[in-house]
N, C-alpha and C positions, 0 to 999 in steps of 0.2 A: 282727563283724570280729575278727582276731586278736589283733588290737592291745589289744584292749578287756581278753584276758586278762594283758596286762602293762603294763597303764595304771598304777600304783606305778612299775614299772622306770623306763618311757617318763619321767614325773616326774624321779625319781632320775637316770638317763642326763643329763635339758637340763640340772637344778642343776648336778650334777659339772663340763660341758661349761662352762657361764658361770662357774663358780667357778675351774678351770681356767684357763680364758680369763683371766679376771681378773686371776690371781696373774702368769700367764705376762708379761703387761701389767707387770704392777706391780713385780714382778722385773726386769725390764729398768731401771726405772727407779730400784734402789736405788743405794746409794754405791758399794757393793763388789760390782758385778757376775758379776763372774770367780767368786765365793763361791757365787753363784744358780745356776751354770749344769748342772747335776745336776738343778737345782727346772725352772728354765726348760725343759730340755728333756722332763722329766716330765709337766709340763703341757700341753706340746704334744701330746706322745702319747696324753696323759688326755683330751684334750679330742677330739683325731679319732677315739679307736674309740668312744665314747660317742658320738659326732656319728653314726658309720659304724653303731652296733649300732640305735639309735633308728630311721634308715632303713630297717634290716634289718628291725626291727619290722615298721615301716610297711607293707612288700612284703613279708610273710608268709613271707623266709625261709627254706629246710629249715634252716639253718645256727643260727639262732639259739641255741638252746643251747651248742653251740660257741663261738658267737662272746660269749657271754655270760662263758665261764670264760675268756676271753680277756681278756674287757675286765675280768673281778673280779682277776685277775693284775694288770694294769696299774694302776685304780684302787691296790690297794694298794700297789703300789710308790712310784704318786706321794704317796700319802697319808703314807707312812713319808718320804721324803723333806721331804715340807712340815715335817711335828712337827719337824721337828729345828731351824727357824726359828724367830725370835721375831715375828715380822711377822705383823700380823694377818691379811692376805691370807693366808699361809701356814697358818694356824689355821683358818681357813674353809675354804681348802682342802680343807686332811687331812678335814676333821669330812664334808667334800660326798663325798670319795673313800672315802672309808669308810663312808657311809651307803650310795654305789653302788654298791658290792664287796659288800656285803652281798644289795641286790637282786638281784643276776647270780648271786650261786652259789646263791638261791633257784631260779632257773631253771634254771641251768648242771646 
């Protein structure tokens, strides 16, 4: 299957996608939300093309590659975004977005 040759990504993609998820979460719930919402909205986007590329996987795709330097674009931007936070959510973040920006432009 094809998958099987981006089974690292596929890994990389659900982290970023839960890690994401996560922050998105947990952002919502800080003091000073108004301050997150640059993070919050990063994370959402992080989290649906890694959701969307991982599917794209799944069903073989022609796009993939494409959609890979798509989502290594986005991981990093939310990954920049996170560092600039001191919240641990955010740190795990960045560290998930940047491990998965890495995978993708392996591919891309």
């Amino acid at each position: 299957m094809a998958h099987e040759k981006y089974e690292n990504l596929i890994q990389k993609l659900h982290q970023c996608m839960e890690a994401c998820s996560h922050c998105f979460d947990a952002c919502l719930q800080e003091e000073d939300v108004q301050m997150m919402t640059s993070c919050i909205r990063l994370d959402r986007e992080c989290a649906d093309i890694c959701g969307y590329l991982e599917q794209a996987i799944a069903r073989n795709s022609p796009f993939t590659a494409e959609l890979a330097g798509v989502c290594a674009t986005i991981c990093e931007a939310c990954g920049e975004e996170c560092q600039k936070h001191d919240h641990e959510h955010c740190r795990e973040c960045a560290k998930a977005c940047f491990e998965c920006a890495e995978a993708c432009r392996q591919i891309a």
